[in-house]
C-alpha positions in Angstrom: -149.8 -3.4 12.9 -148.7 -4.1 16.2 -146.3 -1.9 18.7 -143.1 -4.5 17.5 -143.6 -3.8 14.3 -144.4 0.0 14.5 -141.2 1.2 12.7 -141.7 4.8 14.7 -141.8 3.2 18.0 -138.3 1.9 16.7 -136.9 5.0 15.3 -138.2 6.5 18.8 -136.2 4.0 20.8 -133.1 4.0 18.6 -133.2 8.0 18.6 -134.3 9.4 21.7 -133.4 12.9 23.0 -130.0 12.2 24.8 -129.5 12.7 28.1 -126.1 14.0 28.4 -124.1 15.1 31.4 -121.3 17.0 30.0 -120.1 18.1 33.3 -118.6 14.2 33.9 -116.1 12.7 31.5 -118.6 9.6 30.9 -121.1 11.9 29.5 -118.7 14.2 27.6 -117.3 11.2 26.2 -121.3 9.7 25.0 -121.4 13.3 23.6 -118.1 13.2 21.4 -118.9 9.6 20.5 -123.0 10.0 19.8 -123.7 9.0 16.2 -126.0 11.2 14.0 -129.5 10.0 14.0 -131.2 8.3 11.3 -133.0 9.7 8.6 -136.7 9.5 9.5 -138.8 9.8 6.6 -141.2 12.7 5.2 -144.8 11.2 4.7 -147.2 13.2 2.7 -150.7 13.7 3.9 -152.5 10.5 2.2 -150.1 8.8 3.8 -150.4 10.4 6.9 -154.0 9.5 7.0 -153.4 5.7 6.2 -151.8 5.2 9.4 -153.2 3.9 12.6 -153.8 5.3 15.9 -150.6 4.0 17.7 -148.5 4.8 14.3 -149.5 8.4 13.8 -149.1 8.6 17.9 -145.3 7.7 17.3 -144.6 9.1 14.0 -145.6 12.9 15.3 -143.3 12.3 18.5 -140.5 11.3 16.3 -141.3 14.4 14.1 -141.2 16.1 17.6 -137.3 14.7 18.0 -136.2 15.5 14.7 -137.5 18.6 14.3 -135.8 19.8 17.7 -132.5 19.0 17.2 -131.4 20.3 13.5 -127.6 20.3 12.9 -125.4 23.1 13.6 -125.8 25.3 11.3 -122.1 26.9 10.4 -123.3 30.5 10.6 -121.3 33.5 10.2 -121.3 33.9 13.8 -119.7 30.1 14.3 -117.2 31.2 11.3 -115.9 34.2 13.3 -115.8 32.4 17.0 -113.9 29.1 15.1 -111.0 31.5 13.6 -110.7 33.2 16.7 -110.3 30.2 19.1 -108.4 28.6 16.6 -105.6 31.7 16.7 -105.7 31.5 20.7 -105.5 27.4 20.2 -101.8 28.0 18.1 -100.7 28.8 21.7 -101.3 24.7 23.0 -98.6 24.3 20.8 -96.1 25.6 23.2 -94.1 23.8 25.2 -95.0 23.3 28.9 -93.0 26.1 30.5 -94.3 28.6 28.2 -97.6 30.1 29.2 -101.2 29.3 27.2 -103.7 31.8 26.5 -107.2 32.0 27.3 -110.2 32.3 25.0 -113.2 34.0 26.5 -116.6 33.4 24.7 -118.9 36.5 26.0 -122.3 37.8 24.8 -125.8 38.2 25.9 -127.9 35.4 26.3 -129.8 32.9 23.6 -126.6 33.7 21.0 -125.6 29.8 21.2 -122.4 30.6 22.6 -122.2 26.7 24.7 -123.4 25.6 21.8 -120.2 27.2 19.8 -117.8 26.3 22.8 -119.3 22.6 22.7 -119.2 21.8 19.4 -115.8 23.2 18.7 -114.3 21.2 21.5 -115.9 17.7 20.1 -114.2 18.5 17.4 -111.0 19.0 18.9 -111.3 16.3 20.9 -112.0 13.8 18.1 -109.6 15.0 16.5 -106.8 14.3 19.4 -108.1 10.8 19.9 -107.9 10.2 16.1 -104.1 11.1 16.0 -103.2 9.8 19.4 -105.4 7.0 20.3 -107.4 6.7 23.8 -104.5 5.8 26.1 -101.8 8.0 27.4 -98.7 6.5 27.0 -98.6 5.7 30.4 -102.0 3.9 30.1 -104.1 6.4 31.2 -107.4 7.1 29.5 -107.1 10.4 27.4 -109.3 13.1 27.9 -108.5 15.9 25.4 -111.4 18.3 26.8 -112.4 18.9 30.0 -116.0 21.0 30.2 -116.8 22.5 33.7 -120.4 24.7 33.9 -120.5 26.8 37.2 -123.3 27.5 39.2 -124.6 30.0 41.6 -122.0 30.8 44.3 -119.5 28.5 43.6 -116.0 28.6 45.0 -112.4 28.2 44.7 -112.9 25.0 46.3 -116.1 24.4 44.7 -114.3 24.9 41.6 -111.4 22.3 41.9 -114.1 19.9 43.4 -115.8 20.4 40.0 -112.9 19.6 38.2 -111.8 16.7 39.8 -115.6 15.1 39.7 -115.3 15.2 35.9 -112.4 12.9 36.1 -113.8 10.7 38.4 -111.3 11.3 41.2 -112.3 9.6 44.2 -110.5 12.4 46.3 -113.6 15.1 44.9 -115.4 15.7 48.2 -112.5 14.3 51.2 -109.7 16.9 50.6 -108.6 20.0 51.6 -108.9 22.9 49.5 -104.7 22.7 48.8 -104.9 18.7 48.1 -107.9 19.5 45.1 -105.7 21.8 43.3 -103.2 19.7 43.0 -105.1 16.7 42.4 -106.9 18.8 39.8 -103.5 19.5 38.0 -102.1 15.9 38.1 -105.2 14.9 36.8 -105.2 17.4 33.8 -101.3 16.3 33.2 -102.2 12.1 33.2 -104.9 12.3 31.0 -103.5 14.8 28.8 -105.9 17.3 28.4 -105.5 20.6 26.2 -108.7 22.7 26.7 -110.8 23.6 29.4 -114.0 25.0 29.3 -115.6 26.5 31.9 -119.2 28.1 31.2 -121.3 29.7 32.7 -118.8 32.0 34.3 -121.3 35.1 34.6 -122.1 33.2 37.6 -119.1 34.4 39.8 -119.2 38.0 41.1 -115.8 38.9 40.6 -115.8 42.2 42.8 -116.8 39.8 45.6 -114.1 37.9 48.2 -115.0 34.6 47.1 -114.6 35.8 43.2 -111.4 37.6 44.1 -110.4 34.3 45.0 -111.7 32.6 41.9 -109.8 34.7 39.5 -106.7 34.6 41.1 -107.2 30.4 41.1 -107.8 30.5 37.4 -104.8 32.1 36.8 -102.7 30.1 39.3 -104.5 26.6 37.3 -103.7 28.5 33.7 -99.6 28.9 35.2 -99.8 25.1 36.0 -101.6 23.4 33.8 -100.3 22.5 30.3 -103.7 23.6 28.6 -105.8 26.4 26.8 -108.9 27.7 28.7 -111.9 28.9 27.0 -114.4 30.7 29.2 -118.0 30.9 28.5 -120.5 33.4 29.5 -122.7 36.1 29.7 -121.2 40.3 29.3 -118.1 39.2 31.3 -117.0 42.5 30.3 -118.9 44.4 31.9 -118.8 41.9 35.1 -115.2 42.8 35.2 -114.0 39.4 34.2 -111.2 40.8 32.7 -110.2 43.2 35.1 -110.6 41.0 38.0 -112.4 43.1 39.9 -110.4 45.6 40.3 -111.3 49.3 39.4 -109.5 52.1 38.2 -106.1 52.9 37.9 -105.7 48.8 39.3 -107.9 47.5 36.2 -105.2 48.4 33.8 -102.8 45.5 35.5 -105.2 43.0 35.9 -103.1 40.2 34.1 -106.6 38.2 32.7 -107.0 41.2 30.7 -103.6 40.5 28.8 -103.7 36.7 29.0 -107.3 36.4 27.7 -108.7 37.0 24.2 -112.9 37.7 24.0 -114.5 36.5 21.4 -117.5 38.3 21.1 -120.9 36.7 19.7 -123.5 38.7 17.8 -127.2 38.7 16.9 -128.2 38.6 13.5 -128.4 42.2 12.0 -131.2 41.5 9.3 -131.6 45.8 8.9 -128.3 45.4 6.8 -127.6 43.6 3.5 -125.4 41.6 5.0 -127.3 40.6 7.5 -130.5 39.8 5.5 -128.5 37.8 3.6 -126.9 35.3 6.3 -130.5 35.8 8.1 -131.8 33.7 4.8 -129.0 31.7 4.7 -129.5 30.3 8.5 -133.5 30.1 7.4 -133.2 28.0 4.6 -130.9 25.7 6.1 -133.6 24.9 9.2 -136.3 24.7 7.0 -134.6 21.7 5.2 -134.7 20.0 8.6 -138.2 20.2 9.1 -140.6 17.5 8.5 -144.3 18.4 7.7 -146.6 16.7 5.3 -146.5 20.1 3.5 -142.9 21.2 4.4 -141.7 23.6 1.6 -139.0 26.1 0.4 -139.9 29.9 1.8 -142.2 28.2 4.8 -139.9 30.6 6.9 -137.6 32.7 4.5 -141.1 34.2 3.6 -141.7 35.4 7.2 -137.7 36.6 7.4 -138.9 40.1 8.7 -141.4 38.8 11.1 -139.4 36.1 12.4 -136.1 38.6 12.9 -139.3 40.8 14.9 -140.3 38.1 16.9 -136.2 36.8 18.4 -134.5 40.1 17.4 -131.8 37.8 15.6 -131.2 35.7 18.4 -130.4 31.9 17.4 -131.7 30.7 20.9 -135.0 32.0 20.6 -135.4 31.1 17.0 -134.8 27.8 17.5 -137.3 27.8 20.8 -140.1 29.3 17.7 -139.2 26.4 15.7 -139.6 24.0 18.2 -143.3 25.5 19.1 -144.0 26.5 15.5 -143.5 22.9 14.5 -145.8 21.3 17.2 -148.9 23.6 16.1 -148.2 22.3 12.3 -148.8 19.0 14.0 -151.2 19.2 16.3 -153.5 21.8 14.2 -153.0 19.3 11.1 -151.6 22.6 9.3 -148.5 20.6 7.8 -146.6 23.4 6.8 -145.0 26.9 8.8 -147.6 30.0 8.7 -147.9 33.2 9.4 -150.8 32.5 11.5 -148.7 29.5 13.4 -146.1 32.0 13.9 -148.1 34.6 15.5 -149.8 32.0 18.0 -146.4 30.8 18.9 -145.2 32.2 22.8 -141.6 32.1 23.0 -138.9 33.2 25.8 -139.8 36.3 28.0 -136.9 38.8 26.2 -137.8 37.9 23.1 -141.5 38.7 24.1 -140.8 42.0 25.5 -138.7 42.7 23.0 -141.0 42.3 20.3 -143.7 44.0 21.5 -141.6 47.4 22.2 -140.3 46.9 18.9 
């Protein structure tokens, strides 16, 4: 068979992993838009073996894509974070003199909390353009989301340069500090945008001058700017997010602690009934995404214990151990999830060092 007609190599092309750049609208918008991939078909082991070279080469790296990108799997966790942004969300029904409040997604890492702000915004999103169409009224593109992810240091400047970059303003790197805010907030009003997420917000020390100045810029945007905010990150609690930085007898006035609502994400409890229960639950529905020669019901339910060891309930490094787990079934020729594949499986530092203390 040759490489045209290799019906992997096809799949491969037609479904690589995207490359997505969620911090511009052009690759927010690819990520709202992106189709689900197609189905690739389970082959059992004879038919495995009847393929050639260049066939079984493609066919395990499409395996490869598939089995690393299973759907989101509507988890307790997911239920709890949806009602609660959906009760801070009521608030973007206000009219535009009335204040907004802020939804504030913070846990410890690997608990798929971007993944929760992500997919909760496509939806919203979709569903705005659905209703309303892609054009503003004044014939501006809508943008119903806005997603922002901070890094190391960043500033108050920094921060409207960010914003303005994922509109595409030309004005993102030539203006003064007071020009890019209120670029940023015409921006936010033409498109018509309703939520803006900014992630990765552990990055700001908020006890600092520059994150002094940060915080009180949120709030000033959040006074301006017909919109919700959701922030994302990691134990903004304790970073004193929500007390701005302040300490004390000041902490109790810190306005973010009143205008924002934290939504807290937690690990998998599998020592409880409960737990064990939506432990299984989130385990059977990836083990129906996988596709091995010898894929079966129970390949991990039947390791719930060891697996629940080995990522202490932590989504993020599960889905790292699937990933690995499934390339050993390949590449040993096992087929199928063991407790032997599991074991030779290395996986994110914590979860390591967790394990091992366990």
């Amino acid at each position: 068979m040759t490489t045209a007609e290799n019906r992997w190599a096809v799949w491969l092309r037609e479904n690589e992993p995207a490359r997505y750049n969620l911090s511009i609208k052009q690759g927010w918008d690819a990520f709202v838009h992106a189709a689900p991939r197609a189905p690739l078909e389970r082959l059992s082991r004879n038919e495995l073996h009847r393929l050639g070279v260049e066939e079984r080469e493609d066919y395990d790296d499409a395996r490869a894509v598939w089995n690393a990108n299973p759907t989101t799997v509507h988890t307790a966790q997911l239920a709890r974070a949806y009602g609660v942004m959906n009760q801070v969300m009521a608030s973007n029904q206000r009219d535009s003199d009335r204040l907004r409040g802020a939804v504030v997604i913070d846990a410890a890492p690997a608990l798929g909390k971007t993944t929760i702000a992500t997919r909760y915004a496509r939806d919203l999103h979709r569903k705005i353009l659905r209703r309303h169409g892609p054009r503003t009224p004044e014939g501006h593109q809508r943008l119903p989301v806005v997603y922002l992810p901070l890094s190391a240091g960043t500033t108050l400047k920094g921060l409207n340069q960010k914003l303005l970059r994922f509109y595409g303003h030309p004005a993102a790197t030539r203006s003064t500090r007071t020009e890019l805010g209120s670029l940023a907030v015409d921006c936010v009003q033409a498109c018509r945008t309703q939520l803006i997420i900014i992630d990765d917000l552990h990055f700001i020390d908020f006890k600092h001058r520059h994150g002094h100045e940060v915080s009180n810029h949120l709030k000033s945007l959040a006074n301006e700017m017909p919109v919700t905010f959701m922030y994302v990150g990691v134990r903004l609690r304790e970073k004193k997010f929500f007390d701005e930085g302040l300490l004390g007898e000041d902490a109790a006035y810190a306005q973010t602690s009143r205008r924002a609502t934290r939504c807290d994400i937690a690990p998998f409890t599998p020592s409880t009934t409960a737990g064990t229960r939506a432990w299984s639950a989130l385990l059977t529905a990836l083990e129906a995404h996988v596709i091995l020669a010898d894929a079966r019901p129970g390949m991990l339910t039947d390791h719930a214990k060891l697996l629940a060891k080995r990522t202490q309930g932590c989504i993020g490094s599960l889905t790292n151990m699937l990933d690995r787990v499934c390339h050993l079934a390949i590449t040993t020729g096992t087929e199928t999830i063991t407790r032997d594949l599991i074991d030779q499986v290395t996986i994110d530092n914590a979860a390591e060092l967790s394990a091992s203390i366990a």
